[in-house]
PASEBA-1860 file (N, C-alpha, C; in nm, 3 decimals):
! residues 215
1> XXXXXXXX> -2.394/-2.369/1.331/-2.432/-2.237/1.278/-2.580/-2.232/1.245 ~ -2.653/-2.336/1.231/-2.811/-2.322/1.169/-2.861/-2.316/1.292 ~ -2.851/-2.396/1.386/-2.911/-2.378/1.537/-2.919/-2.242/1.580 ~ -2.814/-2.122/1.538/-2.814/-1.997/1.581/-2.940/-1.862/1.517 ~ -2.972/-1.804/1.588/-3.097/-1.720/1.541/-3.037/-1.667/1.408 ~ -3.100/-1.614/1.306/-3.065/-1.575/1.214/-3.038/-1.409/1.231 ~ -3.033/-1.320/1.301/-3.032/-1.228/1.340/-2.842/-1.199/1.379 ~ -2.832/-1.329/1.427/-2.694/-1.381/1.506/-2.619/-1.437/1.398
9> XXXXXXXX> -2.623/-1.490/1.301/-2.593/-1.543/1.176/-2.509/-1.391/1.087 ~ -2.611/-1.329/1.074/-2.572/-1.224/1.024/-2.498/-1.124/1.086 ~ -2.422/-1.138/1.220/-2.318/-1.039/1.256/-2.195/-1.160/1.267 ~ -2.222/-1.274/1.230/-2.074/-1.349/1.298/-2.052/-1.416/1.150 ~ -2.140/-1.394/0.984/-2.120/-1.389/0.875/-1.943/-1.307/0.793 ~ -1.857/-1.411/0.784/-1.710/-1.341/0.696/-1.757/-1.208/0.677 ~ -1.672/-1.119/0.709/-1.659/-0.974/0.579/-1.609/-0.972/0.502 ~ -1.644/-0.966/0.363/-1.502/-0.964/0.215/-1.490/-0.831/0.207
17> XXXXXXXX> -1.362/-0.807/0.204/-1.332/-0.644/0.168/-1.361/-0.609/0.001 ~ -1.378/-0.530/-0.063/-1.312/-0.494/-0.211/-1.164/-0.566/-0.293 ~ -1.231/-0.614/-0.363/-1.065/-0.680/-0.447/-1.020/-0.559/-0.477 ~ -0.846/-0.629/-0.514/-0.768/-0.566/-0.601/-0.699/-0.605/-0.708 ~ -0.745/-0.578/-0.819/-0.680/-0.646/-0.969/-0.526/-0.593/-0.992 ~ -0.470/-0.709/-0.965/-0.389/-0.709/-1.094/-0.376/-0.618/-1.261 ~ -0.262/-0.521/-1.234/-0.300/-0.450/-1.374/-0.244/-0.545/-1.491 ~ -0.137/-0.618/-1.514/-0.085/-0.731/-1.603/-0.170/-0.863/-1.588
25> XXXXXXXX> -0.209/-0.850/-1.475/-0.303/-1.010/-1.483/-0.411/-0.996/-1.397 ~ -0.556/-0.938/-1.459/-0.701/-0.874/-1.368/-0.742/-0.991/-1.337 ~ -0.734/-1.122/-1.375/-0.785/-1.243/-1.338/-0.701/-1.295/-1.218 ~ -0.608/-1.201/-1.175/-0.551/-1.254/-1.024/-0.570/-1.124/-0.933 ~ -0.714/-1.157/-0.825/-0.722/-1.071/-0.731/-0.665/-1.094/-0.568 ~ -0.710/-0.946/-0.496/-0.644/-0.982/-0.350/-0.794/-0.947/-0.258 ~ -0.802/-1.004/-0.208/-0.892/-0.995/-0.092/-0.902/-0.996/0.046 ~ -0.929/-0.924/0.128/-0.898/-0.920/0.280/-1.053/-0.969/0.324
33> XXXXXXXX> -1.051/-1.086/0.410/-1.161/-1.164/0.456/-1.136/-1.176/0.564 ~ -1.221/-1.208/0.669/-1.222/-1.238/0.802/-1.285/-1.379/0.853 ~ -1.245/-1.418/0.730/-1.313/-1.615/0.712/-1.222/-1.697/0.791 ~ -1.148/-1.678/0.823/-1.020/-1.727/0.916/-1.035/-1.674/1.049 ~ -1.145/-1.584/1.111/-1.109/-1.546/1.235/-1.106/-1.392/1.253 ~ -1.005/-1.371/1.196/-0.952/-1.192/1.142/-0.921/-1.180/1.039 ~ -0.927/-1.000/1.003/-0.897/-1.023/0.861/-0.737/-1.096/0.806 ~ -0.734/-1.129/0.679/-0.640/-1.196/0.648/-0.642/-1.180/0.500
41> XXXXXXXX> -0.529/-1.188/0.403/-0.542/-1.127/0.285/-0.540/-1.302/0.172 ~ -0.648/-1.326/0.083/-0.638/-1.446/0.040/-0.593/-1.386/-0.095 ~ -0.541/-1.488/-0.220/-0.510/-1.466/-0.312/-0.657/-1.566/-0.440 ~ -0.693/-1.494/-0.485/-0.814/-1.552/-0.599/-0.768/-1.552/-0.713 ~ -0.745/-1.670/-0.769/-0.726/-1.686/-0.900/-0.838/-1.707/-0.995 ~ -0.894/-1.658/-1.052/-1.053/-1.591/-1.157/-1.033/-1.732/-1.276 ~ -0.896/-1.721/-1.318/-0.885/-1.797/-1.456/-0.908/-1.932/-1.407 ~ -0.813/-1.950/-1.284/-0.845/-2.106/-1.296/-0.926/-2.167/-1.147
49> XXXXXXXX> -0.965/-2.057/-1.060/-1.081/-2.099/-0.957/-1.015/-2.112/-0.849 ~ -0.882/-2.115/-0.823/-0.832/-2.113/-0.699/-0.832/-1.975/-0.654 ~ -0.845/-2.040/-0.509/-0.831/-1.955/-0.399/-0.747/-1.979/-0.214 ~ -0.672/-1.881/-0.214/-0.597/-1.934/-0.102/-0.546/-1.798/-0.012 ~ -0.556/-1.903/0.145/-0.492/-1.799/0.216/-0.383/-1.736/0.180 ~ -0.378/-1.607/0.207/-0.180/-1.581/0.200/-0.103/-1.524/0.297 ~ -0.183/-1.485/0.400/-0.129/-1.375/0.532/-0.200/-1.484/0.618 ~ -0.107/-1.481/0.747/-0.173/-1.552/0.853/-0.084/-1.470/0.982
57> XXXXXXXX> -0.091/-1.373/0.931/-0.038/-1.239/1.050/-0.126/-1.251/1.179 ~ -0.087/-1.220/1.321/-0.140/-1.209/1.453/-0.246/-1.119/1.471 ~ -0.193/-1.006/1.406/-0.280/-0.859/1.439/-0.405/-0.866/1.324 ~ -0.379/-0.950/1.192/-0.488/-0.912/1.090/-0.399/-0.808/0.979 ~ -0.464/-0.818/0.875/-0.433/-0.744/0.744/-0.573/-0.703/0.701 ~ -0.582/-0.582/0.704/-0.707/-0.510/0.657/-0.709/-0.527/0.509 ~ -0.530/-0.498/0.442/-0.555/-0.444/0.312/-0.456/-0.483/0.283 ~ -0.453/-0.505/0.149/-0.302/-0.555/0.042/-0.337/-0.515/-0.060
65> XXXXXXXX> -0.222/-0.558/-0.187/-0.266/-0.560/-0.312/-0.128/-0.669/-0.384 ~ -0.200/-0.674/-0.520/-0.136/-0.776/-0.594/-0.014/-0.693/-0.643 ~ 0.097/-0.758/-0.716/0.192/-0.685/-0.777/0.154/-0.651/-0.929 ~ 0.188/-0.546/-0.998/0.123/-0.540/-1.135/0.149/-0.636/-1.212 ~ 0.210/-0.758/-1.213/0.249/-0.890/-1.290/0.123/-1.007/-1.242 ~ 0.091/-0.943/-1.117/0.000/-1.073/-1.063/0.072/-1.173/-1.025 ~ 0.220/-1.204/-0.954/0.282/-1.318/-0.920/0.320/-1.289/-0.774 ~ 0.281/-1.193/-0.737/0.310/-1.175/-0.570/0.216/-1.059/-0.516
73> XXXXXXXX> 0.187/-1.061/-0.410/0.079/-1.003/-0.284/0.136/-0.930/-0.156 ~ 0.149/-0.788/-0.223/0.226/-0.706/-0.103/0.093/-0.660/-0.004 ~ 0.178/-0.622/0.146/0.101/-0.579/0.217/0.192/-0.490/0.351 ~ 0.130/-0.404/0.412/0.229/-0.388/0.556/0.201/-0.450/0.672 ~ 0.341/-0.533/0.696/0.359/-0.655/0.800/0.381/-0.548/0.940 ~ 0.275/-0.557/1.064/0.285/-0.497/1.148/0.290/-0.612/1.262 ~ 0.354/-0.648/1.340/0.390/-0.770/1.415/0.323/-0.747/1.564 ~ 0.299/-0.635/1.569/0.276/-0.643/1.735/0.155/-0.534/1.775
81> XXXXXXXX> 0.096/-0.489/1.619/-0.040/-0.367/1.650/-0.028/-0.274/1.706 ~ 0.092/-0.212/1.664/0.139/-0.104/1.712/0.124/0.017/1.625 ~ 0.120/-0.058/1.495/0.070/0.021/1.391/0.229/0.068/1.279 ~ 0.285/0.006/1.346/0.427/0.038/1.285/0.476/-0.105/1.207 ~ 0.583/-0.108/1.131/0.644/-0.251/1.061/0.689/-0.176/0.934 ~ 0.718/-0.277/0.805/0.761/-0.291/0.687/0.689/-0.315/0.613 ~ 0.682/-0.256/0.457/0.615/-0.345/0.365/0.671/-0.487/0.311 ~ 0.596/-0.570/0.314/0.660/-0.724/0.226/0.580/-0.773/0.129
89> XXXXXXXX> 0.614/-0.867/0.087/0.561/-0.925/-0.053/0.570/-1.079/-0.046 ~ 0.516/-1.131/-0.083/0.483/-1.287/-0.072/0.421/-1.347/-0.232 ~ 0.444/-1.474/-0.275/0.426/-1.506/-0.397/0.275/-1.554/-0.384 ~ 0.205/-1.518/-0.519/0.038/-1.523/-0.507/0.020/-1.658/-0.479 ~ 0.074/-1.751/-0.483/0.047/-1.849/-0.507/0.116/-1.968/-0.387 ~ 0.124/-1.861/-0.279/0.169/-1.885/-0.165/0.314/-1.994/-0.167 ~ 0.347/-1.996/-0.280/0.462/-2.107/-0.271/0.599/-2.059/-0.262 ~ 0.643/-2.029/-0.137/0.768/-1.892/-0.139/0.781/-1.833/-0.001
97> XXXXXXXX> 0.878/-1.793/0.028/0.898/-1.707/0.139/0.839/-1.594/0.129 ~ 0.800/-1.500/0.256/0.778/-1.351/0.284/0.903/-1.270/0.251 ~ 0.930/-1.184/0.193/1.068/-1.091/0.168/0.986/-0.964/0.207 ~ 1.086/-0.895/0.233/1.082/-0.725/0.272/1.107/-0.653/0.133 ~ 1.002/-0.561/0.063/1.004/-0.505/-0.008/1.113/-0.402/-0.019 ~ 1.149/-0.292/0.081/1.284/-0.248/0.055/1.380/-0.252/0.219 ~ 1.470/-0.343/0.140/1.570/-0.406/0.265/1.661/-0.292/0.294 ~ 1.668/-0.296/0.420/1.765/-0.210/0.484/1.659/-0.102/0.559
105> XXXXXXXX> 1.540/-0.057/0.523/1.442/0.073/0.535/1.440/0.049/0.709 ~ 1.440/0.136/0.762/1.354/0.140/0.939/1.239/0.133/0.960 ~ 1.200/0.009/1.056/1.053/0.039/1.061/0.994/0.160/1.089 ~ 0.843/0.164/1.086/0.797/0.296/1.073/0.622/0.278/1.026 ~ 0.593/0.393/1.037/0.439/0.430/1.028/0.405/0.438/0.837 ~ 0.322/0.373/0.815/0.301/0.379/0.682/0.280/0.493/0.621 ~ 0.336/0.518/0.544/0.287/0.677/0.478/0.255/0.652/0.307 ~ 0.218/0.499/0.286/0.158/0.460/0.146/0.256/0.369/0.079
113> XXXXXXXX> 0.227/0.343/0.024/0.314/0.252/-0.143/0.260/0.225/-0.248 ~ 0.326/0.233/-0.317/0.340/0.229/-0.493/0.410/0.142/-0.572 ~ 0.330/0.015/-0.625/0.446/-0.042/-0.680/0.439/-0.064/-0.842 ~ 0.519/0.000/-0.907/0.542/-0.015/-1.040/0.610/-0.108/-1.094 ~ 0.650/-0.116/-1.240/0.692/-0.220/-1.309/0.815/-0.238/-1.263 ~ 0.909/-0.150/-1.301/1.011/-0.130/-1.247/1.102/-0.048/-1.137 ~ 0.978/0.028/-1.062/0.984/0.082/-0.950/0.919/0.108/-0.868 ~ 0.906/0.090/-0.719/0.837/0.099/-0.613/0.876/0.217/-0.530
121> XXXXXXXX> 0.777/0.283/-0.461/0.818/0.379/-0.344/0.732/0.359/-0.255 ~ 0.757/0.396/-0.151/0.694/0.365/0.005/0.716/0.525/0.078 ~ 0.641/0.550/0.170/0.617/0.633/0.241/0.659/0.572/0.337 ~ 0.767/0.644/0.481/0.754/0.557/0.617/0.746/0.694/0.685 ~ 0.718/0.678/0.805/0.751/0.788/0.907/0.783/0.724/1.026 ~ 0.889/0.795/1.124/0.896/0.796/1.253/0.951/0.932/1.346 ~ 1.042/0.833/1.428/1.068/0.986/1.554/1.118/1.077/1.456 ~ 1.211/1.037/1.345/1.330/1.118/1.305/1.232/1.213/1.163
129> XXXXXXXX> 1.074/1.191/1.133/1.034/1.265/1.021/0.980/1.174/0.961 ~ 0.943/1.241/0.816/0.898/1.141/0.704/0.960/1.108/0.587 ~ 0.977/1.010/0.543/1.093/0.970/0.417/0.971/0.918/0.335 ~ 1.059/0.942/0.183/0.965/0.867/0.099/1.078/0.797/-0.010 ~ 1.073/0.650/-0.022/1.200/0.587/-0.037/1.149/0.550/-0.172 ~ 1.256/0.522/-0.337/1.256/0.462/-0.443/1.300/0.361/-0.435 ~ 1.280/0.296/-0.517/1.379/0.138/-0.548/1.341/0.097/-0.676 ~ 1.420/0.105/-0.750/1.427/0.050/-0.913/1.472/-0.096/-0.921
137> XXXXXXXX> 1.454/-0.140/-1.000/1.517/-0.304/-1.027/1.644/-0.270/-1.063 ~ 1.694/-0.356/-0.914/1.888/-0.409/-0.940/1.938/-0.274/-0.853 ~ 1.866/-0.227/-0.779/1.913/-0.112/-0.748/1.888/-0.109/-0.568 ~ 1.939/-0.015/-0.531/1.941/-0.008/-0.344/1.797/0.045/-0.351 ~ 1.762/0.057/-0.222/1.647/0.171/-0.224/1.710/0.291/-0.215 ~ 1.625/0.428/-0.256/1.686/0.523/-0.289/1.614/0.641/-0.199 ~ 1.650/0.752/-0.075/1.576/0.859/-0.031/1.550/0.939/-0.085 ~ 1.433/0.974/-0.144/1.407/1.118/-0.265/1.324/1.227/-0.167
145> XXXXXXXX> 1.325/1.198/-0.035/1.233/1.319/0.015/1.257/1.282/0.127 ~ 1.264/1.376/0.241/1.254/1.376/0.393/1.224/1.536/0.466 ~ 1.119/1.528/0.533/1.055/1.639/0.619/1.043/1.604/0.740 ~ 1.048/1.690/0.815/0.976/1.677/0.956/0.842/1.701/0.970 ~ 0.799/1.763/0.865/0.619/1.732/0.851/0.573/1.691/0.765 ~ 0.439/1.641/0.825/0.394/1.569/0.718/0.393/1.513/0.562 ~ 0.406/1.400/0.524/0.440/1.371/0.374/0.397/1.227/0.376 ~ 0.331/1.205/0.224/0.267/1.069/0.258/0.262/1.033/0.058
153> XXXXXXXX> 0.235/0.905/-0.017/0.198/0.891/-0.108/0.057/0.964/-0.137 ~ -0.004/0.968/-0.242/-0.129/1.101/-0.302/-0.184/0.970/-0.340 ~ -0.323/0.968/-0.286/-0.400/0.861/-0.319/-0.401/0.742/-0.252 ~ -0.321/0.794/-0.139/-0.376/0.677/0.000/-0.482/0.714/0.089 ~ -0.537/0.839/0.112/-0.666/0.860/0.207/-0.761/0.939/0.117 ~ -0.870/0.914/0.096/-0.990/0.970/0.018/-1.057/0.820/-0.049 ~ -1.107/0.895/-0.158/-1.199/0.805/-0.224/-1.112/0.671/-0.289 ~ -1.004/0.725/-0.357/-0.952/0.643/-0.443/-0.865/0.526/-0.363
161> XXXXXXXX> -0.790/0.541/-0.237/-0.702/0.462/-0.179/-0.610/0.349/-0.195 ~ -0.599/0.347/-0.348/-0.494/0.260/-0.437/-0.341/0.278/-0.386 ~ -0.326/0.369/-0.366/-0.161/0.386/-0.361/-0.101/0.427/-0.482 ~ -0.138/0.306/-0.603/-0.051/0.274/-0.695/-0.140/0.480/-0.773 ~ -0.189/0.527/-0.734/-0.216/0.643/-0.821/-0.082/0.779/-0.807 ~ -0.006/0.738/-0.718/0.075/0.815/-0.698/0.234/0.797/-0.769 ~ 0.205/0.726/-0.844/0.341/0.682/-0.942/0.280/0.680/-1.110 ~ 0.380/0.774/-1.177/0.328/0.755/-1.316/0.349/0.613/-1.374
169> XXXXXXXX> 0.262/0.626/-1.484/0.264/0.523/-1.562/0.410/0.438/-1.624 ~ 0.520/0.506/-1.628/0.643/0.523/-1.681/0.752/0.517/-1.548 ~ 0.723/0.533/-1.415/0.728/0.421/-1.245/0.861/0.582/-1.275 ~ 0.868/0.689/-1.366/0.904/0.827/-1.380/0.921/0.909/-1.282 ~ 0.773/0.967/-1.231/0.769/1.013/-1.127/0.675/0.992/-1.026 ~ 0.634/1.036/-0.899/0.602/1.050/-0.809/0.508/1.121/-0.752 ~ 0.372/1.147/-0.700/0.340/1.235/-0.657/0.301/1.215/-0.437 ~ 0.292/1.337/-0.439/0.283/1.321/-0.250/0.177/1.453/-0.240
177> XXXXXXXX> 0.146/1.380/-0.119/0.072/1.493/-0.055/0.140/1.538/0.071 ~ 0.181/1.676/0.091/0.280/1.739/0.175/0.199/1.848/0.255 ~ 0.288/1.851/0.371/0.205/1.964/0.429/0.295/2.065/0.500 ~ 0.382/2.115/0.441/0.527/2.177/0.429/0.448/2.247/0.613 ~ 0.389/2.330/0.615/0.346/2.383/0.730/0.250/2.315/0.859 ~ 0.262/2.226/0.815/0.208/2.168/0.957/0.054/2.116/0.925 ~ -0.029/2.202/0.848/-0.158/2.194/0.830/-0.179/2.052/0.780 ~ -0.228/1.947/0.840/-0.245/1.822/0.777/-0.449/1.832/0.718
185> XXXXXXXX> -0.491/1.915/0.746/-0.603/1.935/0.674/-0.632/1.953/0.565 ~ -0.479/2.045/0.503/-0.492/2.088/0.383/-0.373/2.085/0.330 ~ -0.349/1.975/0.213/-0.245/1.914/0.174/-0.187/1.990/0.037 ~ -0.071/2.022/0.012/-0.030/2.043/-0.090/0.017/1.878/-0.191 ~ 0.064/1.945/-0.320/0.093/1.823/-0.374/0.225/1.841/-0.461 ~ 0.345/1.742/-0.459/0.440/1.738/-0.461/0.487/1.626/-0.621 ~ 0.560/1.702/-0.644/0.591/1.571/-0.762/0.734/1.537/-0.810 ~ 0.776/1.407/-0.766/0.954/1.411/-0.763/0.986/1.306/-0.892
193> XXXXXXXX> 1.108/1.325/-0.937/1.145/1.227/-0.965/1.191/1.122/-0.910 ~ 1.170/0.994/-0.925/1.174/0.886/-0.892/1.305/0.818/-0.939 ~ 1.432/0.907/-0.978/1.545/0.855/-1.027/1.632/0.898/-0.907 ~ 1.647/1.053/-0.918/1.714/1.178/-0.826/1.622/1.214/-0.735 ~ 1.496/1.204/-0.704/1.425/1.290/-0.595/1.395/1.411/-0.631 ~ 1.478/1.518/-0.754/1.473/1.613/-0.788/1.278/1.670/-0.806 ~ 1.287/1.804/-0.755/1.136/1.837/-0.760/1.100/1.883/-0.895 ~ 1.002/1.836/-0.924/0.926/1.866/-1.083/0.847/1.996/-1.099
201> XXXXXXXX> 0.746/1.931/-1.006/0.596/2.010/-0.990/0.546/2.018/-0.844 ~ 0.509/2.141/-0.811/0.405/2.147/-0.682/0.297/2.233/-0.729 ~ 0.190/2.228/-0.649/0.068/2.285/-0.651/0.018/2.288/-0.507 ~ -0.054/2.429/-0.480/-0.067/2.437/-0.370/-0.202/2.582/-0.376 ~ -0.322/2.528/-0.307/-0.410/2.632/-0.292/-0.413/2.654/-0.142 ~ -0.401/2.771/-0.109/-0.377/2.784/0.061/-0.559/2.807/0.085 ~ -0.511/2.726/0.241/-0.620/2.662/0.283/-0.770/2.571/0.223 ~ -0.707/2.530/0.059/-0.793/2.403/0.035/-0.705/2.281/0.033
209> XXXXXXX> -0.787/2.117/0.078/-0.716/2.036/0.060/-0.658/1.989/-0.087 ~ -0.562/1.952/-0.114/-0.548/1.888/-0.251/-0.503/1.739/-0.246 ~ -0.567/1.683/-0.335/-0.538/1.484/-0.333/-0.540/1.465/-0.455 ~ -0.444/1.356/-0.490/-0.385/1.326/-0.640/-0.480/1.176/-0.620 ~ -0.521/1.139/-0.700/-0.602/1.049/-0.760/-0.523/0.944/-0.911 ~ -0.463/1.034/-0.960/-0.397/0.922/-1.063/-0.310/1.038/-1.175 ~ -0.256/0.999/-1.275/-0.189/1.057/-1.420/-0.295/1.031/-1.514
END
């Protein structure tokens, strides 16, 4: 690598993406690096200095995040770059199998995730529409929404791109960005419960976009 012009150094230099903290434990982050080749998601431990691979996927992992406990590292497992797969979860500390975050779901096109203390939801889409699935602890996953157009978690495309902004604090309710009419330019916003699916709240300015950012 020193033999190489320095000009050349600096395009074949790792990319580190942006961490993601841990909300129960900020001293355990996730990072997507390309220090391995492609990107790949490592797990950083702050408190005590470790650091380790945790994805060694074919296609690359752009992006993950930690679980709010900080003991496992979800991400969407896409096997063949098709752009389609499952979300899974893997222990930070790489000592553990890969599991499927909600078992039984169809693969499908990501439409976001959210994972709370005691509840997670995922966005999927395919031929058949868009679902947006619950799962509580000890519990099945649960369908609280399905359209044939567009529907996705609120706070997966824009500035903020957490995911986790689309689930209250209380893993209660839910918010989405919907586009009941087709218009994917300009999103309405949707808010379910996360027990029943039952609708709470919508908001909707015709023809401006709207994006949920957090509670």
């Amino acid at each position: 690598m020193q033999n190489i012009p320095t000009w050349e150094r600096r395009f074949r230099a790792p990319v580190i993406a942006f961490p993601g903290w841990a909300v129960e434990a900020p001293d355990r982050l996730v990072i997507a690096s390309t220090e391995s080749g492609s990107y790949q998601l490592h797990a950083w431990d702050r408190a005590t200095g470790t650091r380790q691979q945790v994805t060694f996927d074919p296609v690359g992992i752009v992006s993950g995040r930690p679980t709010p406990s900080g003991r496992g590292v979800a991400w969407f497992r896409d096997d063949t770059g098709d752009e389609t797969g499952a979300w899974v979860v893997a222990p930070f500390d790489g000592e553990g199998e890969v599991r499927t975050m909600f078992p039984g779901l169809p693969r499908g096109w990501s439409e976001g995730l959210a994972i709370g203390r005691t509840c997670s939801v995922a966005g999927i889409s395919d031929a058949t529409g868009f679902d947006v699935w619950a799962m509580h602890e000890g519990a099945e996953p649960l369908r609280i929404h399905h359209d044939d157009q567009p529907a996705r978690l609120s706070g997966e495309w824009g500035s903020a791109g957490s995911g986790d902004a689309a689930l209250s604090a209380d893993d209660r309710y839910v918010c989405l960005e919907v586009m009941p009419d087709g218009d994917v330019s300009h999103p309405s916003l949707l808010v379910l419960d996360t027990m029943t699916g039952a609708q709470v709240a919508a908001l909707r300015d015709a023809g401006l976009e709207l994006s949920g950012h957090g509670w």
